[in-house]
C-alpha positions as CSV (number, residue, x, y, z in Angstrom):
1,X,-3.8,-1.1,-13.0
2,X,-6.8,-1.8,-15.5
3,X,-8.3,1.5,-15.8
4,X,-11.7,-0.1,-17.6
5,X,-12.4,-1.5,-14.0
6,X,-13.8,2.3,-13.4
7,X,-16.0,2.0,-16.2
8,X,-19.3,1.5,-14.6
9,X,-22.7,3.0,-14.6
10,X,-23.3,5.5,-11.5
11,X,-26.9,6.5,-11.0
12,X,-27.2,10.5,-10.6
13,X,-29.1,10.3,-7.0
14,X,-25.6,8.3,-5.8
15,X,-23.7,11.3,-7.0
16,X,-23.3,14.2,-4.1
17,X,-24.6,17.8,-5.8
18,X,-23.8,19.1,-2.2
19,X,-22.3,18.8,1.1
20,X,-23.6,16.8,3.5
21,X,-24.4,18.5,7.0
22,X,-22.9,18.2,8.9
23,X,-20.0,18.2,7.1
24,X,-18.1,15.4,9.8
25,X,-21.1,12.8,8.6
26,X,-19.7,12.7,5.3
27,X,-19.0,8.7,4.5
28,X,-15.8,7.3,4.4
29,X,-14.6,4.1,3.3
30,X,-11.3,2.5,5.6
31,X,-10.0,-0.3,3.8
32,X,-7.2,-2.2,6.0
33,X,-5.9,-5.3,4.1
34,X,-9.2,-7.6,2.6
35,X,-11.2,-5.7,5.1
36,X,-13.8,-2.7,4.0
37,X,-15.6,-0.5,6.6
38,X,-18.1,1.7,6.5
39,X,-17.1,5.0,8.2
40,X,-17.8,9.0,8.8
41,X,-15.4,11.8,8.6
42,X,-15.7,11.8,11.9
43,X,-14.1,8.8,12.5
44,X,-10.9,10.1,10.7
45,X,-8.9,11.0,14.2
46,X,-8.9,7.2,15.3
47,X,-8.3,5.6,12.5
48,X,-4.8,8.0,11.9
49,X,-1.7,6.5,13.2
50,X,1.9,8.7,13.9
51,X,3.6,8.9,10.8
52,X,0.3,8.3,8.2
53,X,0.1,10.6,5.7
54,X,-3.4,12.3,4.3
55,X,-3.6,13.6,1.0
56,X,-6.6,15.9,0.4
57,X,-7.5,16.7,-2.9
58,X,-9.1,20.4,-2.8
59,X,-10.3,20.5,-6.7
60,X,-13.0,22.3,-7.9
């Protein structure tokens, strides 16, 4: 993996300073294969199969 392919310029109103609300309508990107979607939280149930695994990453 080339890590200078995350050097990029974000502009500060595309950076979250808080939670959405509600919280479900947070955006979520599914990429299966080639294919990106545009998703919510919300959406999260479906798109889980038996046997995935979620990570959460609860940083502060």
């Amino acid at each position: 993996m080339r890590v200078d392919f995350f050097d990029f310029t974000l502009p500060p109103e595309r950076i979250a300073a808080r939670p959405v609300s509600p919280r479900d309508s947070a955006r979520l990107l599914q990429v299966a294969g080639d294919d990106l979607h545009d998703r919510t939280v919300r959406d999260l149930p479906a798109l889980l199969n038996p046997g995935d695994v979620l990570v959460l990453n609860d940083t502060r």
